[in-house]
C-alpha positions in Angstrom: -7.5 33.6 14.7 -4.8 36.1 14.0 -2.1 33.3 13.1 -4.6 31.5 10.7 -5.7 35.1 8.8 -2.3 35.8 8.1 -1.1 32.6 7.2 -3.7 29.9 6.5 -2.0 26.6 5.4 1.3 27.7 7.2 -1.0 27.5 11.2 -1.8 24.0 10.3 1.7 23.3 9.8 2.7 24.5 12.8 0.4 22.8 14.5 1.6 19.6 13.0 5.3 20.8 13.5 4.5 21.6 17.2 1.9 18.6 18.3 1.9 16.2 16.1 -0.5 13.6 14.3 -3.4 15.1 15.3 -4.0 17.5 17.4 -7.0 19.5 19.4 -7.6 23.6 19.6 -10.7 26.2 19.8 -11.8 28.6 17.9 -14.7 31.0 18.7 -17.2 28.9 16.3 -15.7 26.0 19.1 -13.7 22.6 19.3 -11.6 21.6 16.6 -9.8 18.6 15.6 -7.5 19.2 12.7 -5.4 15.3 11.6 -2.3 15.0 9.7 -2.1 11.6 9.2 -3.2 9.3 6.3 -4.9 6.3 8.9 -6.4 8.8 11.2 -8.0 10.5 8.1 -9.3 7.0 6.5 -11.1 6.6 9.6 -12.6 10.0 9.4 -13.8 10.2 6.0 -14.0 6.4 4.7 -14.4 4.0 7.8 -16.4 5.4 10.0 -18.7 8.4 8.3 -21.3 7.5 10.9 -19.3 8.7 13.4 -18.2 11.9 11.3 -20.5 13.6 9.2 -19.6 16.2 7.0 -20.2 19.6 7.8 -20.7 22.2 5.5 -21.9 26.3 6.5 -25.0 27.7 5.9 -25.6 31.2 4.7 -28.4 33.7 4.2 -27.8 33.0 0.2 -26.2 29.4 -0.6 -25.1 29.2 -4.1 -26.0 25.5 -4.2 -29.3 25.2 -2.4 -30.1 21.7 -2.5 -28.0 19.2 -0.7 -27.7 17.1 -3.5 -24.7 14.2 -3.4 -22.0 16.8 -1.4 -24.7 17.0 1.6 -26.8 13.9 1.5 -26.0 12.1 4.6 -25.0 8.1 3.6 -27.1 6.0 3.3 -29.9 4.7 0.7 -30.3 8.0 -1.4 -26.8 8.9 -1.4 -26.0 5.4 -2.6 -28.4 6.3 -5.5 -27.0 9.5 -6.3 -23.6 8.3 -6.0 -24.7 5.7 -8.8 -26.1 8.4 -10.9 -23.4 10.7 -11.5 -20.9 8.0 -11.7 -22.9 6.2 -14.8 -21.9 10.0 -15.9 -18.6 9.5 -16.6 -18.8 6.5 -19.5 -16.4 5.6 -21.9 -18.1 7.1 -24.7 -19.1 10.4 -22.7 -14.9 10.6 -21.5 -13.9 10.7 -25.1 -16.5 13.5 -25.9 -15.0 15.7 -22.9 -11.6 15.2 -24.1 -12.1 16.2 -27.6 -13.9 19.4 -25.9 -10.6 20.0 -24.2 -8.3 19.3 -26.9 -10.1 21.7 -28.5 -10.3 24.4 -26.3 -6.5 24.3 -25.2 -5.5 24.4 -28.6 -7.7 28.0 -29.3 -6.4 28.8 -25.4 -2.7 28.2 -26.7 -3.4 30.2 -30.0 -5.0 33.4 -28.0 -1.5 33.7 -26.3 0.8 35.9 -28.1 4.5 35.8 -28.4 6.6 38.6 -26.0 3.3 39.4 -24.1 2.6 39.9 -20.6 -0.7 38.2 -19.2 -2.7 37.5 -16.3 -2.0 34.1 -16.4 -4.4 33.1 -13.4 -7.2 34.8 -15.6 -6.2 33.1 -18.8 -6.2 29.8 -17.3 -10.0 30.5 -15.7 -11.2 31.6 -19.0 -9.7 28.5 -20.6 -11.4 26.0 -18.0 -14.4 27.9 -17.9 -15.4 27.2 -21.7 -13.8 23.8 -21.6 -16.1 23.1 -18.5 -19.2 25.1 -18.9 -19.5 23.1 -22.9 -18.6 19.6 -21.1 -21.2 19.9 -18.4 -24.0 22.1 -20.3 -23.4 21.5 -24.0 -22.3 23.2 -27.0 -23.4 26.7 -28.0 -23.9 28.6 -24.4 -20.9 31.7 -24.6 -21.1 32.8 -21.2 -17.8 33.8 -19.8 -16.1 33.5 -16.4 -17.3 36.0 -14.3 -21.1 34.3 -13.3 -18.8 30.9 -11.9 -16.0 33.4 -10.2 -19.1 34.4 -8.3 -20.7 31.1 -7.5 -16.7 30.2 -6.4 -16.2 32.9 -4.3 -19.1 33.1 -2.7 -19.2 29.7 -1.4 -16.0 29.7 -0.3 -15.9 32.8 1.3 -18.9 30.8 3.3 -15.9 28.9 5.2 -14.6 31.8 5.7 -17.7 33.2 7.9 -18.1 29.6 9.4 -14.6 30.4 11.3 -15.4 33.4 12.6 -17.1 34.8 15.8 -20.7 34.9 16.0 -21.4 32.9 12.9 -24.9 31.9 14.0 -26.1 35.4 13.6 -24.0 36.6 10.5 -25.4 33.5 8.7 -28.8 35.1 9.0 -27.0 38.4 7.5 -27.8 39.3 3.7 -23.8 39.1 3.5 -22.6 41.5 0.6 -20.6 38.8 -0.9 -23.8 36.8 -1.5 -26.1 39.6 -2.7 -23.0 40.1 -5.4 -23.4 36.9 -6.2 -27.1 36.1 -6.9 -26.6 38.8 -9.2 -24.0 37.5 -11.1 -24.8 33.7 -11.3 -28.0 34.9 -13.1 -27.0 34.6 -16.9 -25.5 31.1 -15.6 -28.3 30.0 -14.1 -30.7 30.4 -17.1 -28.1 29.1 -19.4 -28.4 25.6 -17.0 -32.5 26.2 -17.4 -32.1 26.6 -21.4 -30.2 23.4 -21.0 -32.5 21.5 -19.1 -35.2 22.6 -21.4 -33.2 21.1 -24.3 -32.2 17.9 -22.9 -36.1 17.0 -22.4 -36.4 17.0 -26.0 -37.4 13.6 -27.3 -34.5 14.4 -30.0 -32.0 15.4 -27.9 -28.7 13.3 -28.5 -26.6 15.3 -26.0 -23.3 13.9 -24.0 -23.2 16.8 -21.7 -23.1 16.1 -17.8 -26.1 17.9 -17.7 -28.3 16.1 -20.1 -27.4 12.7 -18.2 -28.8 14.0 -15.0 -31.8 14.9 -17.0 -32.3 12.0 -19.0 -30.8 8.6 -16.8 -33.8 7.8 -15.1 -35.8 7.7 -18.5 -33.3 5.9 -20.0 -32.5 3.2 -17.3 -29.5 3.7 -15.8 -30.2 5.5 -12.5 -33.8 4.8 -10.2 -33.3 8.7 -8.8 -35.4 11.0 -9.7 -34.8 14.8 -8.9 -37.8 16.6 -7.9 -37.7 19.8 -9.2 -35.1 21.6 -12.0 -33.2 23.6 -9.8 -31.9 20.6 -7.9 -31.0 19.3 -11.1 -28.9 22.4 -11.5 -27.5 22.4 -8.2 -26.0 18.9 -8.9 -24.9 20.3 -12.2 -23.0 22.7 -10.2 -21.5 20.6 -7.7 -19.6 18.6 -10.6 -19.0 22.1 -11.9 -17.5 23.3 -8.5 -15.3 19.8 -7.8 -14.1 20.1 -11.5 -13.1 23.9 -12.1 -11.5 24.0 -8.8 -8.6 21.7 -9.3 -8.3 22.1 -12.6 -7.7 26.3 -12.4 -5.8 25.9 -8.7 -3.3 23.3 -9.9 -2.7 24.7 -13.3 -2.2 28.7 -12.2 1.0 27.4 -10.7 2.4 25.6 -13.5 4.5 28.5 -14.8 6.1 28.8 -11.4 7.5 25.4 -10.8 8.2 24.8 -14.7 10.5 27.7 -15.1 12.3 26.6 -12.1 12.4 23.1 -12.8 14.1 23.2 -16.8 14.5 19.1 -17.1 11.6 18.9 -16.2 10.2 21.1 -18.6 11.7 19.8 -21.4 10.9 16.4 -20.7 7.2 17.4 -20.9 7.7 19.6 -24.5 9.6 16.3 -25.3 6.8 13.9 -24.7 4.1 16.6 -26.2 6.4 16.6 -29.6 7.0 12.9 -29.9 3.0 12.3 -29.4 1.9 15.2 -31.8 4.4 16.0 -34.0 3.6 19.3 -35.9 0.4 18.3 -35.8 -2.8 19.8 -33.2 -3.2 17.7 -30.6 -6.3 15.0 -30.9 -8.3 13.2 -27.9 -6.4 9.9 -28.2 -3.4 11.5 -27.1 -4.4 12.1 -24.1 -3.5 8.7 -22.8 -0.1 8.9 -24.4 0.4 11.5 -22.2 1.7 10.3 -18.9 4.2 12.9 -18.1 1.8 15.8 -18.6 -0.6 13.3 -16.2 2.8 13.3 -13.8 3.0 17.2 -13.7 -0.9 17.8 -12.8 -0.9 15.3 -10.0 2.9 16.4 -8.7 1.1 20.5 -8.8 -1.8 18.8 -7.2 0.0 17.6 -4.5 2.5 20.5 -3.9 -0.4 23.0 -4.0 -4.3 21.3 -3.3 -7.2 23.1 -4.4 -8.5 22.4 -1.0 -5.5 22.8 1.5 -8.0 21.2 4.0 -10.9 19.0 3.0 -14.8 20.0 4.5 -15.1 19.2 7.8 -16.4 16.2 9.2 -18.9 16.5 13.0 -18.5 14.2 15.6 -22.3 13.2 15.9 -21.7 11.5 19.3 -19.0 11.7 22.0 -16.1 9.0 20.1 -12.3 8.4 20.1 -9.9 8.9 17.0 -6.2 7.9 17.5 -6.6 7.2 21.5 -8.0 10.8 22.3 -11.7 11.4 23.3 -13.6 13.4 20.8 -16.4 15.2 22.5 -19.5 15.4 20.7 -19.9 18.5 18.0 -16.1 18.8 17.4 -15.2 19.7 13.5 -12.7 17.4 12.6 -10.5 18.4 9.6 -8.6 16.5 7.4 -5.1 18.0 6.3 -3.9 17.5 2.7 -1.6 20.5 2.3 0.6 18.9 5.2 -0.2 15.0 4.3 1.1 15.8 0.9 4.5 17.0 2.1 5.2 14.6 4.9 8.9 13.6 4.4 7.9 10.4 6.1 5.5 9.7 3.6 7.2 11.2 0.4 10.8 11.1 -1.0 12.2 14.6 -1.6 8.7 15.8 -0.5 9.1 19.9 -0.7 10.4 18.8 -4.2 8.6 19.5 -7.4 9.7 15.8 -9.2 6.5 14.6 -11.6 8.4 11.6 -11.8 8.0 10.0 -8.4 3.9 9.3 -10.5 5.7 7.0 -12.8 7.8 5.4 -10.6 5.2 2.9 -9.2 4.4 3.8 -5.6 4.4 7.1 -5.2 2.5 8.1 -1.7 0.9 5.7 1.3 -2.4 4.4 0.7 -4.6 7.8 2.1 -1.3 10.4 1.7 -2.7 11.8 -1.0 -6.2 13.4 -1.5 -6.5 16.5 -3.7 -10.2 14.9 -4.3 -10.8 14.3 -1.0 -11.6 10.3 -0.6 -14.3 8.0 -0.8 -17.2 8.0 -0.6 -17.0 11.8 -0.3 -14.3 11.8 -3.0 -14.9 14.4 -6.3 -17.1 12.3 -9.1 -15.8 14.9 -11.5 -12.2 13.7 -11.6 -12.3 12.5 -15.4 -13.2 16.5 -16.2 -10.9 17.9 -14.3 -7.9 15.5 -15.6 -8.7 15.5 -19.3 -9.0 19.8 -18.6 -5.4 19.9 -17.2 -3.6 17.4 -18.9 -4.5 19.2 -22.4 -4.2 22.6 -20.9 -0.6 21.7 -20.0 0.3 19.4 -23.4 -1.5 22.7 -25.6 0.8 25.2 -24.4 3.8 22.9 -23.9 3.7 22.8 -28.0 3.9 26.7 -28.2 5.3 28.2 -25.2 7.4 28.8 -22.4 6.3 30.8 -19.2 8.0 32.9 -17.4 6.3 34.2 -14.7 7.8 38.4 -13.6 7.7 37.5 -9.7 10.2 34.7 -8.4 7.4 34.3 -5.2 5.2 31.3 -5.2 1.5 32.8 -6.0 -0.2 33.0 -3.0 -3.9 32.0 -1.6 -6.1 34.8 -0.9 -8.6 34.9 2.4 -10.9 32.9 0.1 -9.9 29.3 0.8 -8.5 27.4 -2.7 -8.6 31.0 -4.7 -5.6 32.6 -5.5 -5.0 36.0 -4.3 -4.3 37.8 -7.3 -2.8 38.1 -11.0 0.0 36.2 -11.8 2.0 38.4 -14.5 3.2 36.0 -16.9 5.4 36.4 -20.1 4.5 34.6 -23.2 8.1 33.1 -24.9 7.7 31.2 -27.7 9.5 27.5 -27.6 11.6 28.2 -31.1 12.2 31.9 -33.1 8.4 31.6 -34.3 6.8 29.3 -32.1 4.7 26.5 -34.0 
């Protein structure tokens, strides 16, 4: 307990360092499992999810409430649901997101000023907060970051808890973390009701997340049917969650390997100013983008949102890899160490973008920052579009130099960084664009 408080993703690498693929320990919650190794994890979470369900904490306040598609166990209605927020994501309902983020990365760029100092981990939240919060809800809901900070924290502070002694009776405790956070989620949680209340209106002509989950099964393209509006807002929430998370996590540490990595940085402004010119940027660049694609999923790798994905049960006594797996063990999947394994990746401590245009990049199952199907994030297309135009927006402008030479660190609160990152704002030429 003491090695994995003070240095979370650095004890599962020492237990891969020191024991290999996969390996077994205790904790006082009990056994463990934790797997390093693209094959034994395809089993886990794609093969076999009979045999491992996922296992997610329970509090005296969950954020999301419902179990919705992260908790639904596979089978008939998670089929369903998986069909209804993938008929989410159509072509005509991608282009609408990325002109939302286009948009908001070029005001996000145009906030920063020249030979300032920022917060750049709080810039970047802001930023994916109102690009998210008008993709999934719809135009015209000025909230601010603070009510989904909350809903963040306090669900993964819940993992937190779920590691620690006694768990079954501090579950049942009304934890401060939570009673801060059904304070704050408030405003955010009638904005998701005015939503609702809007997307049932027989004019309604919305492309927001939201108003899909509302309106598919009038319109005939899913047969699910939620039963009540607040687990249409926990759903909204989950794409909210599996969105915002990547986008913010991978993103926050973009001035940190950019500034260290120069060609690489200039090959990105390069491929921003040949696409856009002296013009803003427009949706239909996005996909002449691939470098700025390269950078995300090279951050995403190097740094995952989630260093380790939710545990999986063992519903019944089994055997992964040749070892018996007694019944109840948590098995957890590994990304932070699968994405560095220098058998499975070239120069793979290295920040190089360009091993994503070079045609094979990672093993089939080395690399997972969504986690992996059927469990996998539906909300990739948001979380993409967010990043790639948060990077290509201030590419155009800026240079970003972050004050400390250390790598920003995760805080206690599994996937959220630990503090600000100081950041100064350079302009690319004498007066910027």
């Amino acid at each position: 307990m003491r090695r994995l408080a003070a240095d979370y993703t650095g004890f599962f690498h020492w237990l891969h360092e020191r024991w290999g693929d996969i390996v077994y320990f205790e904790m006082p919650n009990g056994r463990h499992c934790a797997v390093f190794d693209a094959d034994l994890a395809e089993e886990v979470l794609t093969r076999e999810p009979l045999r491992f369900q996922k296992d997610s904490p329970e509090f005296a306040f969950e954020v999301i409430q419902s179990p919705g598609l992260a908790r639904t166990p596979f089978g008939e209605d998670h089929g369903r649901l998986t069909d209804l927020m993938v008929t989410a994501f159509t072509s005509e309902r991608i282009a609408a997101f990325r002109r939302i983020a286009v948009s908001e990365a070029s005001s996000f760029a145009d906030r920063l000023a020249a030979g300032s100092t920022v917060d750049f981990r709080a810039e970047i939240e802001r930023f994916t907060w109102d690009a998210l919060t008008t993709t999934i809800l719809g135009t015209g809901r000025e909230l601010g970051p603070g009510p989904g900070l909350a809903m963040m924290r306090a669900a993964k502070l819940g993992f937190v808890v779920f590691a620690a002694p006694g768990y079954r009776l501090i579950r049942k405790l009304p934890l401060p973390h939570d009673l801060k956070a059904r304070r704050t989620i408030r405003p955010l949680d009638e904005a998701v009701y005015d939503a609702i209340r809007d997307a049932r209106d027989a004019d309604s002509r919305g492309t927001s997340v939201l108003a899909h989950l509302v309106q598919a099964t009038e319109r005939g393209e899913s047969d699910w049917s939620f039963s009540s509006d607040s687990e249409i807002r926990d759903e909204a929430y989950v794409v909210f969650v599996g969105a915002w998370d990547p986008a913010v996590h991978a993103m926050a540490y973009a001035p940190y390997y950019l500034s260290r990595n120069p060609e690489t940085r200039a090959r990105l402004e390069e491929e921003v100013d040949r696409v856009a010119g002296d013009r803003p940027l427009r949706a239909e660049d996005l996909e002449r983008l691939p470098y700025a694609e390269a950078v995300y999923k090279e951050l995403l790798r190097l740094q995952p949102p989630a260093p380790l994905l939710v545990p999986r049960r063992a519903v019944r006594d089994t055997s992964l890899g040749g070892y018996f797996i007694p019944k109840g063990t948590l098995v957890e999947v590994v990304p932070h160490v699968m994405h560095r394994r220098a058998d499975y990746w070239r120069d793979g401590e290295a920040f190089r973008p360009e091993r994503w245009l070079e045609g094979h990049a990672c093993p089939r199952g080395g690399y997972m920052p969504f986690g992996a199907e059927p469990r996998d994030c539906k909300g990739i297309p948001l979380a993409m579009a967010v990043s790639v135009s948060g990077l290509a927006g201030l590419a155009r402008k800026w240079r970003l130099e972050p004050e400390s030479d250390e790598l920003p660190a995760d805080g206690l609160e599994v996937g959220l960084l630990s503090g600000p990152i100081r950041t100064r704002v350079v302009p690319r030429t004498p007066g910027g664009r």
